[in-house]
N, C-alpha and C positions, 0 to 999 in steps of 0.2 A: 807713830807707826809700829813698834815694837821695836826690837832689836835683834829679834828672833826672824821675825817677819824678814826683815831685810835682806838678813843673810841670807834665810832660806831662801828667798827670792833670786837673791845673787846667783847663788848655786845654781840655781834654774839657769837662770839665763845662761850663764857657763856652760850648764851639761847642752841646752839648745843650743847654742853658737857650734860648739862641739860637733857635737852630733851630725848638725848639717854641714860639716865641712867634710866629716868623715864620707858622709852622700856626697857629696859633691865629688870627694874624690876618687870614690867607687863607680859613681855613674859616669863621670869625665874620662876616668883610666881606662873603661875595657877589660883586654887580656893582659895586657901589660901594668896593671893596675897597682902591683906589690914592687914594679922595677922600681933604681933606685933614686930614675930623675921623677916618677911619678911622686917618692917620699919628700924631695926635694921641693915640688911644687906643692907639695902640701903645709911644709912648713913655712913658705913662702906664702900660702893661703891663709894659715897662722897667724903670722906678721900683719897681712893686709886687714885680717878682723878686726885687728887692735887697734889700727892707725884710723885716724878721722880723715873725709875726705873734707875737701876746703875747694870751693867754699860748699858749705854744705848744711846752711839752716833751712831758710825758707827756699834758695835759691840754689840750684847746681850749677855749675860751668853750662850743662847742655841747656837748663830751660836759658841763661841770660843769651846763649849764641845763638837759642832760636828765637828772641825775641827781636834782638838783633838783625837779625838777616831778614825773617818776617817783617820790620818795618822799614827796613832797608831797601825792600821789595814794594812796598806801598801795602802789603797785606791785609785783609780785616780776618778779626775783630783786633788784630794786633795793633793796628796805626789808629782806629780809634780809640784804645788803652794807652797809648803815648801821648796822641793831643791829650787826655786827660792829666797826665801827668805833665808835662810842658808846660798846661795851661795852670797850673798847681803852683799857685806864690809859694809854697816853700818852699818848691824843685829850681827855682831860680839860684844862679849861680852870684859869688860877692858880700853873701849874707855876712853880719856880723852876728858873732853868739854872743851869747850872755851867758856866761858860768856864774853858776853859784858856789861857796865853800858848803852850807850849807841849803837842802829842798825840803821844804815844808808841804806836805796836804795832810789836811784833817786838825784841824781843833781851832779854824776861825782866823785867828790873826796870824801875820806872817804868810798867809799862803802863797808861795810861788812857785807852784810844781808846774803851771803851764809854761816857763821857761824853759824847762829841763826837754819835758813834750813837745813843744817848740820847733829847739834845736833840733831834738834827734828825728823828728819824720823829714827837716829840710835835712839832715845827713842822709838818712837814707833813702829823698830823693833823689838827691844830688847824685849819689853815688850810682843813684838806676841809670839816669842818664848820662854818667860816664860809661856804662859797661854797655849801652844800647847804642848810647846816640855817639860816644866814644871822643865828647867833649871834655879836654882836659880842664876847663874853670870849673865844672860842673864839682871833678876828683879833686881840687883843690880845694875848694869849699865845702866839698863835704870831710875831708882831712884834717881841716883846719876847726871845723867846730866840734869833733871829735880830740883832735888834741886836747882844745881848748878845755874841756869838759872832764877829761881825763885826767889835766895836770892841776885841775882844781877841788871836785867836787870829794866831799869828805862823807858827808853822813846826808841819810835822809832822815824828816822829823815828821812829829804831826801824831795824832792820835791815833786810833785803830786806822784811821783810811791811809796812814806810811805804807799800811803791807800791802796795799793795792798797789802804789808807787812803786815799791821796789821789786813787784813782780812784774808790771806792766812795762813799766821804762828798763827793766833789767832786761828784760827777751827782744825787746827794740833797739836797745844801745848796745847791744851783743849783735843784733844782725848788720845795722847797718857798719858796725866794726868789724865784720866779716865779708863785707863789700870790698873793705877799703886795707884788707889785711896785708897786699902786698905792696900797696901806691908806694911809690918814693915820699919818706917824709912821715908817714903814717907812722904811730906811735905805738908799734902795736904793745908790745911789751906794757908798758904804762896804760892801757886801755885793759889788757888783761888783769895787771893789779887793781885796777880799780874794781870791776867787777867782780874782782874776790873778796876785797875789802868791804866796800860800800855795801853790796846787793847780797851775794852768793850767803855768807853767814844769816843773813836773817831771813833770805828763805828757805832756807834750812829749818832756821829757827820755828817758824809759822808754820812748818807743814808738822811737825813735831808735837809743839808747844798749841797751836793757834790761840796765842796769846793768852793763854790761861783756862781757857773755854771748854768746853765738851765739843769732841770732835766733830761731831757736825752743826757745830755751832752757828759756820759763817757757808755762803753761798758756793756751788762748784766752781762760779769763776773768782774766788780768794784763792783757790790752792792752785785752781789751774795756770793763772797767771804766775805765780811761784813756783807751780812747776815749769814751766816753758822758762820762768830766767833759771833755773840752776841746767836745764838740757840745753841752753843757746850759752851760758857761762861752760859749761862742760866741754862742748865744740869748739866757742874759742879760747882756751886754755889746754885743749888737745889735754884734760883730765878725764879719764874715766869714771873715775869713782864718782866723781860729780854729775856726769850725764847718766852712771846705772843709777846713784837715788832717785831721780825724775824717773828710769822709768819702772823703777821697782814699785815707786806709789803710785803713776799710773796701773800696775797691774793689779796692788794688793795696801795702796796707802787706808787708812786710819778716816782720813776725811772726805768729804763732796766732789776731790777731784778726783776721787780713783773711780777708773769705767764702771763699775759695778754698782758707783755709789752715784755717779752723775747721770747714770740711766739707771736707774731701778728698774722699772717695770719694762715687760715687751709685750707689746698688745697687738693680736691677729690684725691684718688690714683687708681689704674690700679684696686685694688683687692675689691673696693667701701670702704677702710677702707680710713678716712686723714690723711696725713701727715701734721706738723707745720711747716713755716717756724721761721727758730733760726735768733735773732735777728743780732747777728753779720755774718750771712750767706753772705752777700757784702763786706765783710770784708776782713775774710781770713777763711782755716779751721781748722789751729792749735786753733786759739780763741775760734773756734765755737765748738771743740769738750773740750776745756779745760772749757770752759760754762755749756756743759752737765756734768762733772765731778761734777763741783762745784752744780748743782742743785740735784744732785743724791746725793749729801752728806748730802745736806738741806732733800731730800726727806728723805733719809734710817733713818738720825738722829732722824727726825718725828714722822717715823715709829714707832721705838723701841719707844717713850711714847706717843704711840697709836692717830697720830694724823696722816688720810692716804692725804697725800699732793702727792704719786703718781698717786693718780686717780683721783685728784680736776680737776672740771668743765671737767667731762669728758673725763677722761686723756690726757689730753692740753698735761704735760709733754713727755707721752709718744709719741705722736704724732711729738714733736719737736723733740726727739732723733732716731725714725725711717728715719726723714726727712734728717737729718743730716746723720744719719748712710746711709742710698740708696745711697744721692749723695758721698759720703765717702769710698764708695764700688762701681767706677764708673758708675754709673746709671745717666739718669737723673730725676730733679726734676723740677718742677714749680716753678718759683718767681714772687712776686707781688714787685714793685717798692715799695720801703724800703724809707722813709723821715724820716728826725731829725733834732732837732733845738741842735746847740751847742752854747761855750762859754757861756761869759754873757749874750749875747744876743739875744738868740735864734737864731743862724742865719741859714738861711734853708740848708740842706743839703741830696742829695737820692744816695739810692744806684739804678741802672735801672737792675742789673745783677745779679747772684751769681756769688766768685770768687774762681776760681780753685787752689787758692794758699795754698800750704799746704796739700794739697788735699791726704787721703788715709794715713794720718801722724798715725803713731801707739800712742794712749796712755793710761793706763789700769782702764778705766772707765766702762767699757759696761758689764762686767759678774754679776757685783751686778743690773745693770736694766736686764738684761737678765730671772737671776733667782728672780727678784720680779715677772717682769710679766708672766714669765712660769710655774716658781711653783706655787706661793706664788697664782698669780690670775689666774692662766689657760687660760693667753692669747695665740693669737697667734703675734710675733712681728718680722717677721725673719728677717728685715734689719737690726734689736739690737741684731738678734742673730747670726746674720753669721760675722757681726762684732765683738762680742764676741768671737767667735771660733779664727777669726784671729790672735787676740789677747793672746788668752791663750796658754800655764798657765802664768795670769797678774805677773810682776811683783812691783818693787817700784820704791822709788825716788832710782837715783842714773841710772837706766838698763834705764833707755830712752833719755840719753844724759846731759852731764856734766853744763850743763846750767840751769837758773832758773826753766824754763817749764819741766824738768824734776822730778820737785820736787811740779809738782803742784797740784798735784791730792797723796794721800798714797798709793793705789793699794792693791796688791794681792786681787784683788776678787775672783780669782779660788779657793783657798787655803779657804776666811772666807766664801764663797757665796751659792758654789755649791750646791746641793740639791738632 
């Protein structure tokens, strides 16, 4: 990333954060604006920028209270996002975990990273249906294989595909440990170190180093999912410094997962609004739609401590997820001939096409962009929203097929999102 880069980045964000408080407490104050409980509430506005809210990744206090009440009430689409989760063998309460000391993916033998995966989507079901359905076996079991995982696991292993692990299972075992942050019994302290130890160092590492490589060596969702575990390690370890690197390379990183570099191009569309093209779009679109997963995590987590990264530079973001969503909903789209340098040596490589492989692949990422941009900002986006539709009621890991990419994104939007 540089080290130049970083800082000056920092500083941005400081003089932003800044800045809007000082509005904030110009527009707030009126005539009384300079009194001296007005300076009081501003230093108190100070304080509150600093502090993380909890829980505060994919989830806030108010979406689990309205999921809550909404199926409390018999609601839809909210009660049919809960049988979906119900009906979810992992979300079942009793499970025994399986801790590993050490988790292996990538290089063949030894592989057991589906254990680790496993566990943590039945933690963080578990834990949905305590906060919804307000069954305490649900928070017990999801506590308990949280501990269990926490007082155990040491290192992850395995060839290049470890740093996929350790950004994927890091932004997962960070959330569903932010479910369960305050349950009696819950270990938080010990789930914190771990995530420092295990995960946090070596996504650092990869976004930095990416294992030796030329920066854009590896796909937008390598860095993105390491970004999303050092910003979900950041929230729960209430570390700063650790949640600005995530989003300093969201703004200005080095590699595929900074916006800049994971939507290159902005191409006119039919309706005068752009669409982005996504960086793995030559690719394939199982990657290209598990990319939008992985950025919307980064986005939503943001969100909740008030940092809006789904409408940076002009909703880039969204743009890249309409684009994908069109052609994903058999349309076509525009591409611009896609170049990268891999390996060590940057050696040049294009894509001249988008590729249809994959194409139309279901997975339950689009109802949380649906309902930022149509509630939350009164957009209009209907290739994220008719894709949404298709999709709903989301489910989780486990309902999209028994392999890894099934468990790459946590899901049920319909259930925490709707609005």
């Amino acid at each position: 990333m540089g080290h130049h880069n970083a800082h000056r980045m920092s500083r941005r964000s400081v003089l932003k954060v800044a800045g809007g408080l000082a509005a904030a407490g110009a527009a707030s104050g009126g005539v009384a604006a300079w009194s001296s409980s007005s300076a009081d509430a501003a230093a108190d506005a100070g304080k509150k920028a600093t502090a993380f809210t909890h829980p505060g990744m994919l989830h806030s206090s108010g979406d689990l209270n309205r999921a809550k009440k909404r199926v409390a009430a018999g609601d839809e689409p909210w009660l049919s996002g809960w049988k979906r989760l119900t009906a979810n063998g992992r979300s079942q309460s009793g499970r025994t975990p399986r801790p590993q000391k050490t988790v292996v993916r990538g290089g063949g033998s030894g592989e057991n990273y589906g254990l680790l995966y496993a566990d943590i989507h039945a933690a963080y079901q578990n834990a949905l249906r305590w906060h919804i359905g307000g069954t305490q076996e649900n928070a017990d079991t999801a506590r308990d294989i949280l501990n269990a995982w926490s007082g155990t696991l040491k290192s992850i292993e395995g060839d290049t595909n470890r740093y996929l692990a350790l950004g994927l299972y890091g932004w997962q075992f960070a959330n569903a440990a932010e479910l369960m942050r305050d349950y009696d019994g819950f270990d938080l302290e010990r789930s914190q170190q771990m995530m420092r130890d295990v995960f946090h160092g070596w996504n650092h590492d990869f976004l930095v180093r990416h294992n030796g490589t030329c920066d854009s060596h590896y796909w937008a969702n390598w860095d993105l999912c390491n970004m999303a575990s050092m910003m979900a390690i950041g929230i729960l370890c209430d570390d700063r410094a650790i949640y600005d690197e995530a989003l300093d390379y969201f703004y200005d990183g080095a590699g595929n997962g900074a916006i800049k570099n994971a939507v290159p191009f902005l191409h006119p569309d039919v309706d005068g609004h752009d669409l982005g093209q996504w960086q793995e779009s030559g690719r394939d679109q199982g990657h290209t739609i598990m990319g939008i997963g992985q950025m919307g995590a980064i986005c939503e987590m943001a969100w909740n401590q008030g940092t809006d990264l789904y409408g940076y530079d002009n909703n880039r973001f969204m743009k890249g997820a309409q684009y994908v969503a069109k052609y994903n909903l058999g349309q076509d789209v525009p591409f611009t001939t896609y170049e990268w340098g891999s390996g060590h040596n940057c050696t040049p490589n294009s894509h001249t096409e988008i590729s249809p492989g994959g194409r139309g692949q279901q997975r339950p990422v689009w109802d949380m962009l649906h309902y930022h941009y149509t509630r939350r900002r009164k957009l209009s986006v209907p290739y994220i929203s008719e894709m949404a539709q298709s999709v709903r009621p989301e489910g989780g890991g486990g309902d999209y097929g028994a392999s890894s990419g099934g468990y790459d994104q946590l899901g049920f939007g319909t259930l925490l999102y709707a609005k």
